[in-house]
C-alpha positions in Angstrom: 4.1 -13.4 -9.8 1.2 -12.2 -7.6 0.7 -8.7 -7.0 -1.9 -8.0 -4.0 -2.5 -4.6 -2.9 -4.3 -4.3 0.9 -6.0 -1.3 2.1 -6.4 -1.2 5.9 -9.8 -2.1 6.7 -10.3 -5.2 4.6 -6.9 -6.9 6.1 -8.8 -6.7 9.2 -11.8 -8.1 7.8 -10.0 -11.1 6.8 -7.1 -11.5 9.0 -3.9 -12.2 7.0 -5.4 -14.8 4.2 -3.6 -12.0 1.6 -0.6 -13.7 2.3 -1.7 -16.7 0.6 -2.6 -15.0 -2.3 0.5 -13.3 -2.9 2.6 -15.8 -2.3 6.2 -15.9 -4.4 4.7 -12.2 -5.4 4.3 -8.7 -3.9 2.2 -7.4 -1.3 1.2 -4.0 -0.8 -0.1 -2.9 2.7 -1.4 0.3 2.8 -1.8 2.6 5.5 0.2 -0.2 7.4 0.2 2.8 10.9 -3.2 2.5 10.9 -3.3 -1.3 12.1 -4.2 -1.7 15.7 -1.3 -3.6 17.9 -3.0 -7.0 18.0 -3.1 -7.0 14.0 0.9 -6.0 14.4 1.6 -8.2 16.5 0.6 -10.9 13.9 1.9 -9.0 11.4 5.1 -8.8 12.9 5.0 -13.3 13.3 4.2 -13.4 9.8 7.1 -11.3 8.4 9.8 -13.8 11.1 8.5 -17.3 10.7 7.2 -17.1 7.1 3.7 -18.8 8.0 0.4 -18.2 7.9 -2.2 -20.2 8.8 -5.5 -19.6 6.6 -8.9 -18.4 8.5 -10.5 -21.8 9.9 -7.2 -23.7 9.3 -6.0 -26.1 11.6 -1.9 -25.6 10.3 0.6 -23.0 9.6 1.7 -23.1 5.6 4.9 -21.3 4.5 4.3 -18.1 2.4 6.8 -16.2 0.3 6.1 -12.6 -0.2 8.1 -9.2 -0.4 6.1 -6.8 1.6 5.7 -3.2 0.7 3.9 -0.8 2.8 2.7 3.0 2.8 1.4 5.6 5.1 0.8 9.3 5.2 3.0 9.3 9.5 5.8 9.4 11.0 6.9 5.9 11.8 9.5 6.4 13.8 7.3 9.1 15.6 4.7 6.7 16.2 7.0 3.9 17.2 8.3 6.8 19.6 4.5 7.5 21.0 3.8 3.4 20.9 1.7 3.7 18.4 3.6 1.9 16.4 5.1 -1.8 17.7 8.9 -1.2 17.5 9.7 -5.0 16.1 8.1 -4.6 13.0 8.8 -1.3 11.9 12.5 -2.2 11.5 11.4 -5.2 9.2 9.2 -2.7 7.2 11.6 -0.1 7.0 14.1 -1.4 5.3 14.1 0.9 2.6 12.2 4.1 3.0 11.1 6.7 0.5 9.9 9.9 0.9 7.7 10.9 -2.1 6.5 14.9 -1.9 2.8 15.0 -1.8 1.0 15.6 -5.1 0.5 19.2 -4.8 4.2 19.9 -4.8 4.3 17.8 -8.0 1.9 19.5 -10.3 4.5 18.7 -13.0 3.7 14.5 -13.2 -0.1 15.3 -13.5 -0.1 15.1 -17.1 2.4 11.9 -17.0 0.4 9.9 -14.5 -2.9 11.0 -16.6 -0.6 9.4 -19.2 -0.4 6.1 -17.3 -4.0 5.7 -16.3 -5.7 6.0 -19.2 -2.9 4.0 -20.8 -3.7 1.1 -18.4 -7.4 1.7 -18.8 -6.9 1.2 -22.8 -8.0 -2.7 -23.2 -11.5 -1.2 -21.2 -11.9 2.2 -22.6 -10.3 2.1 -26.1 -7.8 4.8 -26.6 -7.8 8.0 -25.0 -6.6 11.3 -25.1 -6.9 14.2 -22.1 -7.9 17.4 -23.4 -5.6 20.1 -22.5 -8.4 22.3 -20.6 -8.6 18.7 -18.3 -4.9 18.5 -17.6 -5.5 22.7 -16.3 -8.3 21.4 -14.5 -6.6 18.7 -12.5 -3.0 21.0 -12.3 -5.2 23.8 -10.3 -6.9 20.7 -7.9 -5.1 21.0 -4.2 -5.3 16.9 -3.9 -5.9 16.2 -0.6 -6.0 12.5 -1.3 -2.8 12.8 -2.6 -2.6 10.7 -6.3 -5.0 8.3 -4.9 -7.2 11.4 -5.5 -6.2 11.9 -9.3 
């Protein structure tokens, strides 16, 4: 199963060809309020027909992917200010969680240093974080959030 993850500005760069690659997988649109309307507005025909056609193509192919999609506003407040197209924010909020930001979470610090370097360990070897580290990122403010970390 694919798993694609999509950071604002390179969607627009390439228009919607991620759907392609993530088809029958996951893909993972992040800061999806940032988009301007015209890229919502394909967006939004993606997600109800199910097609996409590919950059230069002459014909609409069927993709199959779950989206999921993050940002630091207000949906609903944008939708409200129409800065946010109304149709597609109900098809992306289906299911909405609210995750505190980092700061308020000093306590996972030392698990999601866990993860990382756990992920990292067929590049890096096996790793440890010294203690004084883990004090060192607890006392940072994170105003990236855990992209940050």
């Amino acid at each position: 199963m694919a798993r694609v993850a999509v950071h604002l500005p390179v969607l627009l760069r390439t228009d919607l060809v991620f759907f392609h690659v993530a088809h029958g997988g996951t893909l993972f649109l992040d800061e999806v309020a940032e988009l301007p309307v015209a890229m919502q507005v394909k967006l939004l025909r993606v997600i109800q027909e199910g097609k996409v056609r590919k950059l230069g193509g002459a014909r609409e192919e069927a993709v199959d992917v779950r989206i999921l999609s993050a940002t630091h506003r207000n949906l609903a407040h944008e939708v409200q200010n129409n800065h946010f197209h109304q149709d597609l924010y109900y098809p992306l909020n289906v299911i909405e969680l609210q995750l505190s930001p980092l700061r308020e979470r000093r306590d996972d610090i030392p698990l999601l240093c866990e993860t990382f370097l756990r992920r990292q360990e067929y590049v890096l070897g096996k790793m440890k974080i010294s203690p004084d580290a883990l004090a060192l990122l607890a006392a940072h403010d994170y105003p990236g959030n855990v992209r940050e970390l």
